[in-house]
C-alpha positions in Angstrom: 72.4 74.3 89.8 76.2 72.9 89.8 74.8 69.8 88.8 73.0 70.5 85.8 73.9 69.3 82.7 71.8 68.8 79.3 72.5 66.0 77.6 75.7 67.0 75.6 77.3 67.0 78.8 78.3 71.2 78.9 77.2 72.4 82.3 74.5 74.6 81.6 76.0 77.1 84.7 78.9 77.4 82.6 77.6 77.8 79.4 75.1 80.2 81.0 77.9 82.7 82.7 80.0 82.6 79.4 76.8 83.7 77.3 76.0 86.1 80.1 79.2 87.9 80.4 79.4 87.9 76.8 76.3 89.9 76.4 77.6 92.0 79.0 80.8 92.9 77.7 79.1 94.2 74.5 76.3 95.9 76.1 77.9 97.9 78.4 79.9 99.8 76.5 77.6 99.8 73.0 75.1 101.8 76.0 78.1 104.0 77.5 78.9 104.9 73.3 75.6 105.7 73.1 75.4 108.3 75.5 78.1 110.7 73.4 75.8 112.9 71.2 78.0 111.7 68.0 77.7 107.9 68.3 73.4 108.3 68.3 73.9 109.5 64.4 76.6 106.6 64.0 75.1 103.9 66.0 76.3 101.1 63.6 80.2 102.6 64.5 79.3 102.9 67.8 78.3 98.8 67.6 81.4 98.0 65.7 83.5 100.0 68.4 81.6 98.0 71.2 82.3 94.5 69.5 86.0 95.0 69.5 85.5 96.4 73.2 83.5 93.6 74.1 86.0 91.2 72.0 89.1 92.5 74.1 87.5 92.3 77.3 86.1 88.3 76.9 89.7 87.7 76.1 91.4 89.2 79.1 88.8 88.5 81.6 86.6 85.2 80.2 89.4 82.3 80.1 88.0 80.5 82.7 84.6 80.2 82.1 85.2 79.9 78.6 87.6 76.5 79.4 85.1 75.6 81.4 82.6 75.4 78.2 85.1 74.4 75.9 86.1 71.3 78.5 82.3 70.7 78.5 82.4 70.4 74.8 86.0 68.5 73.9 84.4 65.7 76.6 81.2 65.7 75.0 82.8 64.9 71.6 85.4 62.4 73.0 82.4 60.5 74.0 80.4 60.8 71.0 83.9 59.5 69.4 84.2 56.6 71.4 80.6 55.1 70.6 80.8 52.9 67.9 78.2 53.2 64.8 75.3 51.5 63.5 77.1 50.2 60.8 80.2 49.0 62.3 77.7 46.8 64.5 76.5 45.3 61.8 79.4 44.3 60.2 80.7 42.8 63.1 77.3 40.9 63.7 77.5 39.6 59.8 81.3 39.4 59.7 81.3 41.3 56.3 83.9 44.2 56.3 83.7 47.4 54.4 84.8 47.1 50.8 87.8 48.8 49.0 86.3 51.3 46.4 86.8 49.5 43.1 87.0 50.4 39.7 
C-alpha cells in the first residue's frame, strides 16, 4: 500500500494514519471522560476537554505523519502551479497578450 497515491499526489497511507490517529487522540480520552459519573451530565465539557486533549497530543506526537501529508500536499500544488492554463495557451497560439485594464 506504500505505493498508493490518488491523483493529487498525497499518499493515501499517510493521509490515512494522520486521520486515523487523529480520531484516536480525541476518542480515547472523550471515552476515558466519559466514564467519571460528572462528565455523562456535561458530555459537551467533556468533548471540549477531549478536543484540547486530543489537540495537545497530535502536536507532540503527530509531526511526522503530518509532514508527511503536508509534503504530499505542498508537491501537489507546486505541480498544479507549474502547468500552464488554457488561456495562456491560447494567447501564445494567437500571439495576442492580455490587455492592461483601461479606463
Amino acid at each position: 500500500m506504500s505505493g498508493l497515491a490518488y491523483d493529487g499526489g498525497v499518499k493515501v497511507r499517510s493521509a490515512l494514519v494522520y486521520t486515523v490517529l487523529r480520531l484516536l487522540a480525541f476518542l480515547v480520552p472523550f471515552g476515558i471522560l466519559m466514564l467519571f459519573e460528572v462528565m455523562r451530565d456535561y458530555y459537551w465539557l467533556a468533548a471540549i476537554f477531549a478536543a484540547l486533549i486530543g489537540l495537545s497530543l497530535s502536536m507532540l506526537f503527530l509531526r511526522r505523519p503530518l509532514d508527511e501529508m503536508t509534503a504530499g500536499l505542498a508537491e501537489r500544488r507546486a505541480r498544479s502551479r507549474r502547468q500552464t492554463s488554457d488561456e495562456d495557451v491560447e494567447d501564445a497560439a494567437t500571439g495576442a497578450s492580455r490587455p492592461a485594464d483601461a479606463d
